[in-house]
ZAMARGU-4260 file (C-alpha; in steps of 0.2 Angstrom, whole numbers, plus 5000, padded with zeros to 4 digits):
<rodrens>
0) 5000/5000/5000 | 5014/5014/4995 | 5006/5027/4988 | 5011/5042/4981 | 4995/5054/4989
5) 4992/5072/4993 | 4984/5075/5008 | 4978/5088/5023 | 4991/5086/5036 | 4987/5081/5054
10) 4996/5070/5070 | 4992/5058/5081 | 5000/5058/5096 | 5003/5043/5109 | 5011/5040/5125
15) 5011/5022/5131 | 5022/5012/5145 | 5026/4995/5136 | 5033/4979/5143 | 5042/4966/5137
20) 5037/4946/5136 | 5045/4946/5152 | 5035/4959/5159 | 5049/4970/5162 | 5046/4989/5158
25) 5053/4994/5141 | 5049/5007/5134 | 5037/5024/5136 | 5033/5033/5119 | 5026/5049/5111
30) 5022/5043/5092 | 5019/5061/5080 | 5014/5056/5063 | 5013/5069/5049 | 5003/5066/5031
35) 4991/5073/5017 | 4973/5067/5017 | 4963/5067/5001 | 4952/5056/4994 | 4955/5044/5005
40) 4959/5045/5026 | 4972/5034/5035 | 4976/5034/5054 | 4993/5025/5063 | 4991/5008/5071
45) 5003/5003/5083 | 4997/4983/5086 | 5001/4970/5077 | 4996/4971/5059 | 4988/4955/5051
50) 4990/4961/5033 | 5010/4957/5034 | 5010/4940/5041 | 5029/4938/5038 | 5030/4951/5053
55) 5038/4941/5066 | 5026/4932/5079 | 5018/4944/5092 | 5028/4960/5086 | 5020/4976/5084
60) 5025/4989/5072 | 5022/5010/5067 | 5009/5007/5049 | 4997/5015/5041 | 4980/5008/5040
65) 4968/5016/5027 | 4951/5018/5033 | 4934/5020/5020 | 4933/5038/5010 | 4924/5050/5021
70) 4929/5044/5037 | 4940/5050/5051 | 4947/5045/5069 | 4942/5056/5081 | 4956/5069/5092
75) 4967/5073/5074 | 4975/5089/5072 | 4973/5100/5055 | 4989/5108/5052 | 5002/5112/5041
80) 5004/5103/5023 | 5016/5089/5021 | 5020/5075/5014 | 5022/5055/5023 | 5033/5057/5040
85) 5035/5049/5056 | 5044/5050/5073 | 5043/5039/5088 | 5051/5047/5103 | 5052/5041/5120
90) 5064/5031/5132 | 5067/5012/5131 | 5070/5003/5146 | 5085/4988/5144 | 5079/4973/5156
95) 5096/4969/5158 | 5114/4977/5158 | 5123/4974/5141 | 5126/4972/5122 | 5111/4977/5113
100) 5109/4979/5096 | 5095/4988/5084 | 5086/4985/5068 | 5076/4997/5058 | 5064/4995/5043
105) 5057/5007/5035 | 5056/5019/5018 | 5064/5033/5013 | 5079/5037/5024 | 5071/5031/5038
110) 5083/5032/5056 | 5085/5026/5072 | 5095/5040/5086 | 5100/5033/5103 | 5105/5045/5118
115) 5114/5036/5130 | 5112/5052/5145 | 5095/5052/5142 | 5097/5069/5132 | 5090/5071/5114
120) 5101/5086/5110 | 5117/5070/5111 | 5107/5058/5102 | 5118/5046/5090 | 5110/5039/5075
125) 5112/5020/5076 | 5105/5012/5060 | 5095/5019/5047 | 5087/5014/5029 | 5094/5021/5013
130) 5081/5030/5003 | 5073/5016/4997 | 5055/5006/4998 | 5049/4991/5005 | 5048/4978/4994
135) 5030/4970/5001 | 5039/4958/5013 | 5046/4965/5030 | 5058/4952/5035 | 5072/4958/5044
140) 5085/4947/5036 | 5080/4958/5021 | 5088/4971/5023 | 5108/4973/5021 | 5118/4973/5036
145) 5121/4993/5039 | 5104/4992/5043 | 5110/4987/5061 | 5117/4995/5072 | 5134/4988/5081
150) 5131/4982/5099 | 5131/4998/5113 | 5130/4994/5131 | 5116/4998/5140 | 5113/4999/5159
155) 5098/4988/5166 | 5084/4999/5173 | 5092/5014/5166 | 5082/5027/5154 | 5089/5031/5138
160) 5081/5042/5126 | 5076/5036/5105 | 5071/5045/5093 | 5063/5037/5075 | 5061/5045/5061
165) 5053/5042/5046 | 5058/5054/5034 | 5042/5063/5023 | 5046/5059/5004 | 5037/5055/4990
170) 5025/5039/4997 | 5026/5025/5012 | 5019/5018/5027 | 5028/5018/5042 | 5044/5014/5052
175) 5047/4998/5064 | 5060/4995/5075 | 5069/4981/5085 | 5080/4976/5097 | 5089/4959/5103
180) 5100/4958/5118 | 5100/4953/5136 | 5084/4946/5143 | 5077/4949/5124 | 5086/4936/5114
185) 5097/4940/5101 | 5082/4948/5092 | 5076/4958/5081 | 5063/4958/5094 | 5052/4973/5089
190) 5051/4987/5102 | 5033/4987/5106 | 5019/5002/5107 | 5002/5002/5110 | 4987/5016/5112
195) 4987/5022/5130 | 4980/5041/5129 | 4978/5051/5112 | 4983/5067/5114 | 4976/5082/5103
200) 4987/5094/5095 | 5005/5096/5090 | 5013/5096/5107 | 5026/5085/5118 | 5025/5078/5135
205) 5040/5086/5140 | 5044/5106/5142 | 5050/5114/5126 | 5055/5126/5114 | 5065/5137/5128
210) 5069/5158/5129 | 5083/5159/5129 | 5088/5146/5116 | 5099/5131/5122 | 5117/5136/5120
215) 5113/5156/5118 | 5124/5169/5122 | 5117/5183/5131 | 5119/5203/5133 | 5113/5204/5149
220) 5115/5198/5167 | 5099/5195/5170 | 5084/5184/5161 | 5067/5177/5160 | 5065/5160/5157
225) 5052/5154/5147 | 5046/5135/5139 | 5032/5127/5131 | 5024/5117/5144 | 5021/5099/5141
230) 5005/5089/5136 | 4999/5085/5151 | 5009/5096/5164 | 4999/5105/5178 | 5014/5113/5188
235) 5035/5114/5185 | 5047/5108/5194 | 5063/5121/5191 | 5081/5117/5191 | 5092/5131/5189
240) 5112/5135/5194 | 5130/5137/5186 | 5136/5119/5188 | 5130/5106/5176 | 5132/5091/5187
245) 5120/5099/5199 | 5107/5101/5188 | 5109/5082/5183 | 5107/5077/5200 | 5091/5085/5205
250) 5103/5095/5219 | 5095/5103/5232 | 5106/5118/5228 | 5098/5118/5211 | 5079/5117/5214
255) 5071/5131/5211 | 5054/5125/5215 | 5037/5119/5210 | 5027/5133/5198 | 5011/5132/5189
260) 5017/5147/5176 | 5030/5145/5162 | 5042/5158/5165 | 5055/5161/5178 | 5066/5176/5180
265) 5086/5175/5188 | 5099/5188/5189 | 5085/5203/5194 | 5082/5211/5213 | 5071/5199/5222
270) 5073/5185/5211 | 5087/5171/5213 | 5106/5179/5210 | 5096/5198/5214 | 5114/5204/5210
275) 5115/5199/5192 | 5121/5184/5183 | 5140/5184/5183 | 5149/5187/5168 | 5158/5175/5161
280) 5147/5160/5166 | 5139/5144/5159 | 5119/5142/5167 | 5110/5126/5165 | 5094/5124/5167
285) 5079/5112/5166 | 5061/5109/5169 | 5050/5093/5172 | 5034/5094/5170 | 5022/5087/5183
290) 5004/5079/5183 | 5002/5071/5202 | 4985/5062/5195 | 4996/5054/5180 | 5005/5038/5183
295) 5021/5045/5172 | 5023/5060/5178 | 5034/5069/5182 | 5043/5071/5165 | 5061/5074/5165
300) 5065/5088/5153 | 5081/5091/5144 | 5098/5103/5149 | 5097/5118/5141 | 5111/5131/5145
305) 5116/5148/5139 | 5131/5159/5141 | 5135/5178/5149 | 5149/5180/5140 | 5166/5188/5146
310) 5173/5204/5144 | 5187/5197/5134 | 5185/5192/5117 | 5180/5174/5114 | 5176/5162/5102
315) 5189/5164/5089 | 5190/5156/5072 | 5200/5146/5067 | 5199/5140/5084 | 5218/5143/5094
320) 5229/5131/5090 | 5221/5127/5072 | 5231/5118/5060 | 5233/5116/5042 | 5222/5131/5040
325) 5220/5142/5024 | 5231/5154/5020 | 5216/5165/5013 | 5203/5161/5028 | 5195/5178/5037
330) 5197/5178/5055 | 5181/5182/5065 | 5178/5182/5085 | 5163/5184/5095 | 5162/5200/5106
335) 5166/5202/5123 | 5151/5208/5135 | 5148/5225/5134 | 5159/5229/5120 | 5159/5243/5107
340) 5175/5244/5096 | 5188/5230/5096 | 5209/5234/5092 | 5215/5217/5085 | 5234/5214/5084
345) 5240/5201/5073 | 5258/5192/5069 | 5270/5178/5068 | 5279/5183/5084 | 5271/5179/5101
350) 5278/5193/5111 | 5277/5207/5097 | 5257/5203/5096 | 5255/5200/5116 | 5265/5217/5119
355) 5257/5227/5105 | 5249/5242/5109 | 5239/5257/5099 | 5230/5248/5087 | 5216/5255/5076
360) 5199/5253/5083 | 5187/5240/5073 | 5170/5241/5073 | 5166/5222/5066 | 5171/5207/5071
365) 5179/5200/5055 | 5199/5202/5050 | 5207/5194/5033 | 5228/5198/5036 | 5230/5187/5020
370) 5234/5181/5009 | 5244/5172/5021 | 5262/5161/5020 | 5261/5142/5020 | 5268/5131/5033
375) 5267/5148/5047 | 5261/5149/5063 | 5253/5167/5066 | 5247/5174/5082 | 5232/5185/5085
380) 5225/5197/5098 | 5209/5205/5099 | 5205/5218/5114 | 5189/5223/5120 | 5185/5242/5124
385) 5166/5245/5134 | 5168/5263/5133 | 5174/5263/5151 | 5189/5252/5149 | 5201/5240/5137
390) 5199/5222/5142 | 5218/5214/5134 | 5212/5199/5125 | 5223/5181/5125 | 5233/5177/5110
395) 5228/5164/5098 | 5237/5154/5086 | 5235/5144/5069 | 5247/5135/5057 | 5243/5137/5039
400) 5243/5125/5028 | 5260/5114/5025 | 5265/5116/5041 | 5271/5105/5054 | 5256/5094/5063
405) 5247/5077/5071 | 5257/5081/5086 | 5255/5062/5095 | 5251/5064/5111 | 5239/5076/5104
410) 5238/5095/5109 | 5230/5094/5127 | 5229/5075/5131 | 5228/5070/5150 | 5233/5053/5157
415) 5249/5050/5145 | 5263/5036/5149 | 5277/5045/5159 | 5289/5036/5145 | 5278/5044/5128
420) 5285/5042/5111 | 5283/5059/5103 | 5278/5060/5084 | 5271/5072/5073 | 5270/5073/5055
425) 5281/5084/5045 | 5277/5101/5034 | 5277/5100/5017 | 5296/5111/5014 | 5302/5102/5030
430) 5318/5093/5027 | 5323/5092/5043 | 5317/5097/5062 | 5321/5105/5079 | 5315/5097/5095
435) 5311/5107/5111 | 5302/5101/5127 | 5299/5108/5144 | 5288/5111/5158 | 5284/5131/5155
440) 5275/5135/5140 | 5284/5152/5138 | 5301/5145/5139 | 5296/5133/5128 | 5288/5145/5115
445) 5304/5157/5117 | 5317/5143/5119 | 5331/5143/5105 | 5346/5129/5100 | 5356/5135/5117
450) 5341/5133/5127 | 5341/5118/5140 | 5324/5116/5132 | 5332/5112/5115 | 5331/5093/5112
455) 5341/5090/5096 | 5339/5088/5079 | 5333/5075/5065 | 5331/5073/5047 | 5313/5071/5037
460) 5309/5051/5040 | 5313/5054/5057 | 5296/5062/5063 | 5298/5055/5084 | 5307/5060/5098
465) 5309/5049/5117 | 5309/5065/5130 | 5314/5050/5144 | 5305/5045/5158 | 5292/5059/5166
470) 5286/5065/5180 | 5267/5058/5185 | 5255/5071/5185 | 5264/5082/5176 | 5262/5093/5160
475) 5272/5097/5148 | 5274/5106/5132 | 5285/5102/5117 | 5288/5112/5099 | 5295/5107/5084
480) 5302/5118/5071 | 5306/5113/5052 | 5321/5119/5043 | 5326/5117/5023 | 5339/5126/5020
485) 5335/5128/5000 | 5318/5139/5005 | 5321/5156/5009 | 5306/5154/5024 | 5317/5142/5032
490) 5316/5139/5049 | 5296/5136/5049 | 5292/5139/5072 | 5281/5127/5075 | 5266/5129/5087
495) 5269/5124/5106 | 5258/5106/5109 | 5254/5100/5127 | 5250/5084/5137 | 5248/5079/5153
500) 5256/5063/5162 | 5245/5050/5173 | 5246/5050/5193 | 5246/5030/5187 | 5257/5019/5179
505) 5250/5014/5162 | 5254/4993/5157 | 5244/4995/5143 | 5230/5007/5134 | 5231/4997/5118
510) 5231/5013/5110 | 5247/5010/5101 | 5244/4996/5089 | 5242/4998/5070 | 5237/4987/5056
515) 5255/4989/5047 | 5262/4977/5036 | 5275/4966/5046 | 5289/4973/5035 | 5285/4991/5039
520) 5297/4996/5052 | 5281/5006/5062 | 5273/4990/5062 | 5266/4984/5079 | 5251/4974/5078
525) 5242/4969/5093 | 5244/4950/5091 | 5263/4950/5087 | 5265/4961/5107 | 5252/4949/5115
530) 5257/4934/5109 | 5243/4919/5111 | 5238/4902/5107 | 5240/4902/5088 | 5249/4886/5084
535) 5250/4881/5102 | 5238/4866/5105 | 5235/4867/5124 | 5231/4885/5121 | 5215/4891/5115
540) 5217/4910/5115 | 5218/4920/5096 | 5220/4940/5101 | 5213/4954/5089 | 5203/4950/5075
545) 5209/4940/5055 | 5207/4956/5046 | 5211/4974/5049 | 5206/4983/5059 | 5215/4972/5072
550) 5211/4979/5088 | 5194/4984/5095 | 5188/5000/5089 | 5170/4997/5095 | 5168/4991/5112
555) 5181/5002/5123 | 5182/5006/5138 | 5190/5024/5135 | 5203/5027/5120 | 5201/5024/5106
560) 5206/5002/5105 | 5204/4987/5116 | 5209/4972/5117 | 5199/4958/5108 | 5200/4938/5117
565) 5195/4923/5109 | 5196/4910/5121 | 5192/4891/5118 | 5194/4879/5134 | 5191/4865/5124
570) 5210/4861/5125 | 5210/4866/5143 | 5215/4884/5145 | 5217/4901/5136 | 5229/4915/5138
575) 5238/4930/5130 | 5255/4936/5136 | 5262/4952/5133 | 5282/4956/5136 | 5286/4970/5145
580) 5299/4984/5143 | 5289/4997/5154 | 5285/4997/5167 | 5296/4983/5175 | 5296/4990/5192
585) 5279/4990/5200 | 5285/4996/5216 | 5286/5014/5208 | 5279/5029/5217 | 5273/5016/5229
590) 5260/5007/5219 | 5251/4993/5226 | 5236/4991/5214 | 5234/4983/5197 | 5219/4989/5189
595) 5211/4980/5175 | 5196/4983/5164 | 5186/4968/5156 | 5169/4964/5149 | 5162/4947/5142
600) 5148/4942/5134 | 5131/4934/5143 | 5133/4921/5128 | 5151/4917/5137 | 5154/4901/5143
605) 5157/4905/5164 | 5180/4901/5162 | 5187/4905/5177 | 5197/4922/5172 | 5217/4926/5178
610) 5230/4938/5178 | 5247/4931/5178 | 5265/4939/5181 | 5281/4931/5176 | 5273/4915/5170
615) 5268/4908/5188 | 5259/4918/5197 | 5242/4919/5197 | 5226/4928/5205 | 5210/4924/5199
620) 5193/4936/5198 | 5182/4932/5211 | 5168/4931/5198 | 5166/4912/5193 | 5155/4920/5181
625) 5166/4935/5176 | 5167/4931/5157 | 5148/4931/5155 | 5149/4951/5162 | 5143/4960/5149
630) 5146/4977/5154 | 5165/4985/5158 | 5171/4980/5176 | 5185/4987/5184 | 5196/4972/5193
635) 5206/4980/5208 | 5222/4967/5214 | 5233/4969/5226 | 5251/4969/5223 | 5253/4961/5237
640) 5244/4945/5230 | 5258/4942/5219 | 5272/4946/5232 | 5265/4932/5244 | 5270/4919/5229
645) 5288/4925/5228 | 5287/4937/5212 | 5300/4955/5216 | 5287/4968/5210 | 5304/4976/5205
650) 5307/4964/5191 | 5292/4961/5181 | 5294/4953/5165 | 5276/4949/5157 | 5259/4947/5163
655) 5246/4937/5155 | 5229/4937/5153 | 5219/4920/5154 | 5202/4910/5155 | 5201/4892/5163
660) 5213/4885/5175 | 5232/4885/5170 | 5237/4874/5185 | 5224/4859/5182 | 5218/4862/5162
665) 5200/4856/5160 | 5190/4853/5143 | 5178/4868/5144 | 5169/4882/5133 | 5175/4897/5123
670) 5171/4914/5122 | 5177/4932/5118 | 5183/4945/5129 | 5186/4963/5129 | 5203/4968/5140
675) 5207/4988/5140 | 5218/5001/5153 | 5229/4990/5162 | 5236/5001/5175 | 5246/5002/5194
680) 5240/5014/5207 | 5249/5021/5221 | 5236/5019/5235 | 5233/5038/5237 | 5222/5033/5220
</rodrens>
């Protein structure tokens, strides 16, 4: 029944709290449908359809069924002209923690968005269907494979916000959706709806469309709040205050109260903050909307925020620290509170543009200084006059095309090894490079080839540098400056790049691997440093996958790799050992924790997991059932665990990861397991 039809636009509107075969809560939605009636009316049905028997048994889907010429369901909306469309949104409830993964059929482009902090504004498209139509069957195995989504993990009991979308075009019916997972089955298992209470009118349960917009940046330090109240609300609870996490929390610093209008003032005499809204701040704000006689309320509304900016100019684009950007691009800010006029000073000498003085007032906030050289870092000020006062601006920086950049660790990065390789990749006139690191950024920016900070020199093909071994908790800053002495713009100053060492000791993040050929010298695949069973008969383990990529780029735990583990006990045990050069000595900094993230699978058969140093000692998870953990765990070990068996915590030479029982092998299952941040704690952590 695709037809391509022009009709009066008008919705209907659901809201319905589903449960599973199980009887476990899964889901509460708000279905808006939008299409054209004409000569004939249709209306959306959310149960089971019985004109597409090849649905799968008991599951419910989003179609249209057309009802006779000249009749019409009660409680629609006329409004604006369209063509087909849908959206389901609402929250799905997983009945237990773990891997879940998502179908979606549908025509036209149709979507499926998941928000894993219950916030539409973050939602995350998951699967989607090209822009194509149903072929008159509506079996899942259909449709092609980037029709679903990869697995995600999901909390049981925790709400997560879905959004469908059906995308209007030229003709179609509807949207479904299904899920498979823990306490589902592997699915698709279709994410069942059902009529509860029709709602009239275009509207939401939830508080929206705010004043001021989410993410607005305002001229005033003070504000009235304003929302469109939800379907059913009666009163609003309001949370209001310059700390997200408060918000999030419902914190009793945040609350604001419960209020049956929708509008709320702050920053103005007998109001919250009656001195004014500080400048310079982030606000969040949000409002749920209450119904004491309706089972659902009250519903949670989303974080907005909005900004009262500083007095200093922000915002800049390119943003600081920009590379590879055009040589012909316009710079632009966004104005500092209160500002009138703005003197910008710009250059490719830091001190010259932070000292610089006496500039020509602006009365816009764009600036093009090029056309600009390649491969050159420039610097730029903008200051800020209010008529009263000059408010000095910070300098900015950006590297123009064909200049030095991918600095690894990248520019900011927290929680680095105290022993990082530094690499970066080379400008396009570079033919050969300066090194200089320290611990003060200006010294560092202003450092020269008699400097301490002065590291040494290397030729193109040579793009790393090993600063030693770091301090924890420490950040540093590091430059690199490109020289060819057949180019009369030779030396090239690169921009100075940061990181920051761990308070830990870092075993392995697995963020090092590549999927490099064996002869290429920058070669280090993951299965080639953690050697396992492959070719060894009572060792069942294989790590990282046949084909590129190798590692786990998927299922992390934070990075941007894991660790994949196949493990088969049917030849007794299954384990993976890596060698180590550092860190050997986990007495440093007084460590006395091994920390270890894992997850499994609840398909896994329940091996006995272990961690081994130096070959023989071993301390297994107190979880017989570990490897059937589908979500990421954190396994805490005392050092001393290892000590009591005689290993020198000075002197460790591998640790191994393993499923089953190395001391007493015994036929058992197989599996896959995830291992990622393998780290030491000094117990002050």
């Amino acid at each position: 029944m695709c037809k391509k039809l022009i009709y009066p636009a008008f919705f209907v509107l659901v809201l319905g709290l589903i449960s599973n075969t199980n009887g476990q809560p899964t889901g509460e939605f708000l279905l808006e449908w939008w299409f054209d009636i004409g000569a004939g009316n249709a209306v959306t049905d959310l149960i089971n359809n019985p004109n597409y028997p090849d649905n799968p048994t008991g599951s419910a889907m989003l179609d249209i069924v057309e009802l006779p010429q000249g009749t019409k369901p009660a409680n629609l909306w006329e409004g604006d002209v369209d063509n087909y469309g849908a959206r389901l949104q609402g929250y799905i409830y997983p009945p237990a923690t773990g891997d879940y993964t998502f179908w979606i059929t549908g025509d036209n482009g149709s979507q499926f968005w998941l928000s894993t902090n219950y916030d539409s504004s973050n939602a995350v498209m998951m699967c989607e269907v090209p822009g194509t139509q149903w072929t008159g069957e509506r079996e899942w195995a259909k449709f092609p494979n980037d029709q679903k989504s990869a697995p995600v993990t999901l909390e049981a009991g925790q709400k997560y916000y879905v959004d469908v979308l059906f995308k209007e075009g030229s003709g179609g019916d509807g949207v479904a959706v299904a899920w498979g997972g823990p306490g589902i089955g592997e699915g698709p298992e279709v994410i069942s709806a059902q009529y509860i209470s029709p709602v009239t009118g275009p509207t939401n349960f939830i508080a929206n469309n705010p004043t001021p917009s989410d993410g607005a940046v305002l001229a005033d330090t003070w504000v009235s709040l304003s929302w469109d109240p939800g379907a059913y609300a009666v009163s609003h609870n309001v949370y209001f205050a310059d700390n997200l996490e408060d918000v999030v929390a419902d914190a009793e610093s945040a609350f604001r109260g419960n209020q049956p209008s929708t509008y709320y003032v702050v920053g103005f005499p007998g109001f919250p903050y009656p001195d004014g809204l500080t400048i310079g701040t982030t606000y969040y704000w949000r409002v749920d909307e209450v119904n004491d006689a309706h089972p659902e309320s009250p519903w949670e509304g989303n974080i907005w925020s909005f900004t009262i900016p500083p007095k200093k100019a922000f915002g800049p684009s390119p943003p600081d620290g920009a590379e590879q950007v055009d040589p012909n691009d316009r710079l632009s800010w966004e104005i500092g509170f209160g500002s009138k006029l703005h003197y910008l000073y710009f250059g490719d000498n830091f001190d010259e543009v932070n000292n610089a003085t006496g500039g020509a007032p602006l009365g816009f906030t764009t600036y093009t200084p090029g056309p600009l050289k390649l491969a050159k870092t420039y610097y730029w000020r903008v200051d800020e006059f209010d008529i009263i006062e000059t408010h000095k601006g910070d300098v900015w920086s950006f590297t123009t095309q064909g200049g030095v950049a991918g600095p690894n660790p990248a520019n900011g990065a927290v929680d680095i090894t105290q022993t990082p390789v530094l690499t970066w990749t080379p400008g396009v006139y570079s033919a050969s490079h300066q090194v200089y690191f320290g611990t003060d950024k200006e010294t560092v920016r202003n450092a020269d080839t008699g400097s301490p900070e002065y590291k040494g020199a290397g030729d193109l093909g040579s793009e790393s540098s090993e600063p030693g071994k770091l301090e924890w908790n420490t950040t540093y800053y590091w430059r690199i400056d490109e020289l060819n002495n057949a180019n009369p713009d030779s030396p090239w100053i690169g921009p100075v790049w940061s990181f920051t060492t761990a308070n830990f000791l870092i075993v392995d993040d697995f963020e090092s691997y590549n999927d490099l050929d064996p002869t290429d010298p920058e070669s280090n695949r993951i299965f080639n440093a953690w050697i396992d069973g492959y070719g060894i008969p009572t060792n069942g383990s294989l790590v990282g996958y046949e084909n590129p990529p190798f590692a786990e780029q998927s299922i992390v735990h934070s990075g941007n790799q894991s660790m994949p583990l196949y493990y088969d006990n049917s030849v007794g045990y299954s384990e993976a050992t890596l060698t180590l050069t550092y860190p050997r000595d986990w007495t440093e900094n007084g460590v006395n924790t091994l920390t270890i993230w894992f997850r499994g699978n609840s398909d896994n058969a329940a091996e006995m997991l272990y961690v081994a140093l130096n070959g023989n000692a071993i301390v297994t998870n107190d979880n017989p059932d570990a490897a059937q953990i589908s979500s990421w765990t954190q396994w805490n070990i005392d050092l001393q665990a290892f000590a009591d068996q005689g290993v020198n915590l000075a002197n460790i030479n591998t640790i191994a990861l393993g499923l089953g029982n190395k001391n007493n092998p015994q036929a058992g299952g197989s599996g896959t397991m995830y291992f990622d941040d393998i780290r030491l704690y000094a117990p002050s952590q």
